[in-house]
C-alpha positions in Angstrom: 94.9 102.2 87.8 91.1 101.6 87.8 91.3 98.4 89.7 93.7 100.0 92.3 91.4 102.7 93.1 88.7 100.1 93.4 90.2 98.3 95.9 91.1 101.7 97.5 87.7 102.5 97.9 86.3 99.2 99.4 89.6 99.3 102.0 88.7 103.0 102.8 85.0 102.4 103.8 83.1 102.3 100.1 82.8 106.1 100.6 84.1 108.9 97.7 84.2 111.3 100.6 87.1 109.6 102.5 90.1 111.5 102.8 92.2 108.8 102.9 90.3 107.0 99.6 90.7 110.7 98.0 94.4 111.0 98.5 95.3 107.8 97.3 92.9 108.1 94.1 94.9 111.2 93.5 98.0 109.5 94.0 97.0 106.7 91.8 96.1 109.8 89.0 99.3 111.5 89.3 101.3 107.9 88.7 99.6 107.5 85.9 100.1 110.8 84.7 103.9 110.9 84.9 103.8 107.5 83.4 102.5 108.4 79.7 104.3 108.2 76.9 102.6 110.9 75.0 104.9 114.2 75.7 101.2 116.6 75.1 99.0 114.1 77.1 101.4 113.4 79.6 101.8 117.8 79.7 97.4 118.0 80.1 97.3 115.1 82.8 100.2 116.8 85.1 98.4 119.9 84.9 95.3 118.2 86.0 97.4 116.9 88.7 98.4 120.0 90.3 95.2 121.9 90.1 93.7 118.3 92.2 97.1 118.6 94.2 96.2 122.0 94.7 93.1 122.3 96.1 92.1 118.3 97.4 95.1 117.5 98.9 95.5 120.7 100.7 92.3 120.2 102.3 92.8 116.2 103.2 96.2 116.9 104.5 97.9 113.8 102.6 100.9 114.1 100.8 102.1 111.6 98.5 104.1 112.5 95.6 103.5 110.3 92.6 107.0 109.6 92.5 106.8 107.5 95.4 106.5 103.4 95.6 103.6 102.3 97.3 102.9 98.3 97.4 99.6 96.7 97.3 96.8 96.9 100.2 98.8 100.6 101.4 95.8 101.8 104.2 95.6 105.0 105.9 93.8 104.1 108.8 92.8 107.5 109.8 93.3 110.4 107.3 92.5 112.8 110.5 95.8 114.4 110.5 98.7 114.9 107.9 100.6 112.4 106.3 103.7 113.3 104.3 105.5 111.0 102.4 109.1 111.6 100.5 108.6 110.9 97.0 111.6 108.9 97.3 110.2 106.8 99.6 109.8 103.0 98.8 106.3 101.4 100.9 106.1 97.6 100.4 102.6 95.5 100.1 99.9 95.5 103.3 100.9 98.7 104.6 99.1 100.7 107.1 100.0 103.9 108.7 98.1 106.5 111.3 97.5 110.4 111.0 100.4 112.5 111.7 103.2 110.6 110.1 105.6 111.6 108.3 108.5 109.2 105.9 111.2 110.8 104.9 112.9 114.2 105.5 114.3 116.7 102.5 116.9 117.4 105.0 119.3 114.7 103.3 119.5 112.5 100.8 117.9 109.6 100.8 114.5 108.4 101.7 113.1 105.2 103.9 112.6 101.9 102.4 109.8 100.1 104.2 109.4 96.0 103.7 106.0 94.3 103.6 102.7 94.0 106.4 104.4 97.0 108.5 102.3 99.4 111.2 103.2 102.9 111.6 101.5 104.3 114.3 100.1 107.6 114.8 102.7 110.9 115.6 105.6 108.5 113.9 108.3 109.9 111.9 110.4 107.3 110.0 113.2 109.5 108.5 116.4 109.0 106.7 118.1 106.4 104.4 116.8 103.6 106.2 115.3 99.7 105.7 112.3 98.9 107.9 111.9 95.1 107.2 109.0 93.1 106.9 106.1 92.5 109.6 107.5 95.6 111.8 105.1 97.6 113.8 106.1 101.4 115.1 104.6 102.5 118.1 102.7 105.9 118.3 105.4 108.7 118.8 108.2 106.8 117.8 110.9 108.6 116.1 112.9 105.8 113.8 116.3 107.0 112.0 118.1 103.7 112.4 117.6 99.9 110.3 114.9 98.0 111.7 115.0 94.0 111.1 112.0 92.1 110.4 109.9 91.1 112.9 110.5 93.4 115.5 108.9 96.1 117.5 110.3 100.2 117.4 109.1 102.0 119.9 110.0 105.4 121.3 112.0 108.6 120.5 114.4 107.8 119.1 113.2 104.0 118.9 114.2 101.5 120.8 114.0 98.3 119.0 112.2 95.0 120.4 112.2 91.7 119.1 108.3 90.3 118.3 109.1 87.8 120.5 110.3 87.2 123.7 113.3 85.0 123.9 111.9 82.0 125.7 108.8 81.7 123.3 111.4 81.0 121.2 112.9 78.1 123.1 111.5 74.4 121.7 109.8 72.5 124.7 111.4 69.6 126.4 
């Protein structure tokens, strides 16, 4: 837990103040709070959860449920706006994501799974039982309820969904 919050902090500007560096340390707490063993400490550490919950989280705006599976590297390029993330949510490694974004809905069951080294960009709302693949990048106000393969492009409400690539850089020369 220690070294994640470590790294947290140098990825998040080296500042304690950062609401982004905050909301993750407090993330980071409440995973390893509903991961002890102990039944009494395990009791204490959930409590001290909800009073941080309470009052930090409130004020930063970002919600991530301990439940949820965040990867390595996860950055919150601005912590500006909300963030709200379903605690069923699955986040791979070298993930970054913008203010006002929101994964997941508790309007059905299910919660987005989202591969490795994807961009969600600001106003975004990835929602629904749904795979975002690997090396993706959402647009700002894109609205994403469908699959999105691996290296491609979603922009738009609801997305439309671009290949990285165009077709003839593709093409081998002659």
């Amino acid at each position: 837990m220690f070294k994640e919050i470590k790294e947290d902090y140098i990825r998040h500007g080296r500042s304690l103040t950062e609401p982004a560096f905050v909301s993750l340390a407090i993330y980071r707490y409440g995973r390893f709070a509903i991961g002890l063993r102990n039944p009494a400490l395990r009791w204490l550490a959930n409590k001290g959860y909800g009073v941080l919950k309470l009052f930090i989280l409130n004020v930063t705006k970002v919600w991530i449920p301990p439940q949820t599976q965040i990867g390595k590297d996860f950055h919150i390029v601005h912590a500006e706006g909300s963030l709200s993330i379903h605690p069923d949510a699955v986040i791979g490694d070298r993930c970054g994501v913008m203010h006002n974004v929101t994964i997941g809905t508790n309007m059905g069951a299910g919660a987005p799974v989202i591969g490795d080294d994807v961009f969600i960009g600001v106003n975004s709302t990835v929602l629904g039982r749904i795979k975002i693949g690997d090396r993706v990048r959402i647009g700002a106000n894109t609205c994403v309820t469908t699959n999105v393969p691996a290296d491609s492009i979603a922009i738009g409400s609801p997305a439309k969904i671009y290949p990285r690539l165009p077709i003839f850089a593709k093409k081998a020369p002659k």
